[in-house]
C-alpha positions in Angstrom: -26.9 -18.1 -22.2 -30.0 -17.4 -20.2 -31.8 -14.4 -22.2 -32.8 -11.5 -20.0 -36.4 -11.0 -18.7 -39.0 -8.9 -21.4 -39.3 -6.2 -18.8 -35.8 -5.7 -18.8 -34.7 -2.3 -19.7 -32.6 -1.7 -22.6 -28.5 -1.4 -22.0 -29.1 -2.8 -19.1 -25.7 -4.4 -17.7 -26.3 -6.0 -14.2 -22.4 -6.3 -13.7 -22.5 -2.5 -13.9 -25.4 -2.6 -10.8 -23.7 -4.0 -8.4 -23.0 -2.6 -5.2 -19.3 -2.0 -4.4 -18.1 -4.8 -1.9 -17.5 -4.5 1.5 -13.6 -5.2 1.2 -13.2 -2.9 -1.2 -14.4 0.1 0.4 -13.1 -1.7 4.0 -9.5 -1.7 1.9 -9.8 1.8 0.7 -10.6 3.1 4.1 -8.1 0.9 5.7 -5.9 2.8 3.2 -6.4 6.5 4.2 -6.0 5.3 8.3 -2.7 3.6 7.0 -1.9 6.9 5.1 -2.4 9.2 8.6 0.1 6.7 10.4 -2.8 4.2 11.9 -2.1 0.7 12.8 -3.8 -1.8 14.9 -7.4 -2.5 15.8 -8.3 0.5 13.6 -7.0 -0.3 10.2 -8.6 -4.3 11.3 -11.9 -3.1 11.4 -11.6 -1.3 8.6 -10.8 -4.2 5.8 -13.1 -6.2 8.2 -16.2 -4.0 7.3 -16.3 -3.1 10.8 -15.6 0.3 10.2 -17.9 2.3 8.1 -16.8 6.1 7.8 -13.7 8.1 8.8 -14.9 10.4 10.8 -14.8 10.8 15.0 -17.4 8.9 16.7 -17.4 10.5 20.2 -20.8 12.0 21.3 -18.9 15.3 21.1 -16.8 16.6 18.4 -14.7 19.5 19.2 -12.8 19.2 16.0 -13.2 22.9 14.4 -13.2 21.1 10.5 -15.3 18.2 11.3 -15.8 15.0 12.6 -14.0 14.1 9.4 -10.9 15.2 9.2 -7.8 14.1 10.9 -4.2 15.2 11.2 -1.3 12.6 10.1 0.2 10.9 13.8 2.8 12.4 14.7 4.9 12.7 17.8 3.9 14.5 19.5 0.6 13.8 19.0 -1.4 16.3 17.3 -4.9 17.1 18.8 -6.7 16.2 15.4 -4.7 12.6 14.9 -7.2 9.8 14.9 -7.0 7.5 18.2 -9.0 4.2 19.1 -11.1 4.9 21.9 -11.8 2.2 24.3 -15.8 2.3 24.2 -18.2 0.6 25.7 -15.6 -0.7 28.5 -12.9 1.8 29.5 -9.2 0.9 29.6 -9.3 1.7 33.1 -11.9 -0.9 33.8 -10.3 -3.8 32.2 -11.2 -3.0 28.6 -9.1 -4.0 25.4 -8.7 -3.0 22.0 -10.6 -5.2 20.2 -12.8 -4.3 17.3 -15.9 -5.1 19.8 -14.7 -2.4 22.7 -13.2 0.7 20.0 -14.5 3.8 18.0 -12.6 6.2 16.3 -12.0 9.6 17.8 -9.7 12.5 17.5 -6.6 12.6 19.9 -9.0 15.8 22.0 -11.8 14.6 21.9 -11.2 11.2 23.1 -8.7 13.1 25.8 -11.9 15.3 26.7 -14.7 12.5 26.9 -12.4 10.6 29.3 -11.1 13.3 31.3 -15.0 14.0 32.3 -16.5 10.7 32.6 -13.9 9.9 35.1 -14.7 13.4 37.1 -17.7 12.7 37.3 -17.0 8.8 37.9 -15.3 9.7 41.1 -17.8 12.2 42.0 -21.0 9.2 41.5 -18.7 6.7 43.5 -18.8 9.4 46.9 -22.6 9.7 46.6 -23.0 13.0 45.1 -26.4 13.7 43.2 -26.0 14.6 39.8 -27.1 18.3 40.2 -24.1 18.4 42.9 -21.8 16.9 40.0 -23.2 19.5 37.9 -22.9 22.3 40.2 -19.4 21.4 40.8 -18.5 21.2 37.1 -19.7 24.7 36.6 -17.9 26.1 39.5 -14.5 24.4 38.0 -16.0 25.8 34.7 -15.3 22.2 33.3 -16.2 22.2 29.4 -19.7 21.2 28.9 -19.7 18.1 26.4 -22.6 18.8 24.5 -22.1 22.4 23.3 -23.6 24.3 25.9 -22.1 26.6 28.6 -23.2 25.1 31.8 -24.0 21.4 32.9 -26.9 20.4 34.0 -28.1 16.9 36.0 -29.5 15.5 33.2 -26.1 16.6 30.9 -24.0 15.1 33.4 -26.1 11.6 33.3 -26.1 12.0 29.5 -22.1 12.4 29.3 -21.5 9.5 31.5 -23.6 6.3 30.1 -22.6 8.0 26.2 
């Protein structure tokens, strides 16, 4: 046995330093998706390392407790349940759910994100400007994303490339 170096302080147990490992905090976090009723690409990324927190990871989080806390699945499905979101490429443009396209996000807020990026999707793809998109969000009094009450050009360019 290799004795330690003079400097080293006494009591000193380097086995007791080490940082947890990735698969077990990956397997522990895998756990609690597994204990709200998550399968799939989720509970993957999880034990793979590739998923770091539980907590929503839209831009905007309308959850009233916190990005943090979910509801068990259930069906139907409550608002607060924890849902992949297909991010950076949409489902609707081709996008799968591979640990490379997803984040986590409530059932709402992933229903919300989607519902105005593709308003204002259709409104880019007929020419509009993006203080016409804005305009027209504010007429339809369309939720603003980022916790303001009205939209504004540079909100509605902000909530479509997020």
């Amino acid at each position: 046995m290799v004795a330690p170096p003079a400097d080293t302080p006494i009591g000193y147990d380097p086995s007791a330093m080490t940082e947890p490992s990735i698969e077990r905090d990956g397997q522990g976090l895998a756990d609690q998706l597994r204990a709200l009723g998550v399968t799939g690409v989720l509970v993957r990324m999880a034990e793979g390392g590739q998923l770091l927190k539980l907590q929503c990871e839209m831009p905007k989080c309308y959850c009233h407790k916190g990005r943090g806390w979910f509801e068990p699945k259930a069906i139907p499905s409550p608002s607060w349940a924890p849902s992949p979101d297909h991010y950076p490429t949409l489902e609707s443009d081709g996008g799968k759910l591979v640990p490379w396209n997803v984040r986590l996000a409530h059932i709402l807020c992933n229903r919300e994100d989607y519902g105005w990026r593709m308003r204002i999707r259709t409104m880019l793809e007929k020419g509009m400007s993006l203080e016409a998109i804005a305009e027209k969000l504010n007429h339809k009094r369309v939720r603003a994303p980022h916790g303001t009450n009205r939209w504004s050009a540079a909100m509605v360019r902000k909530a479509f490339v997020s």
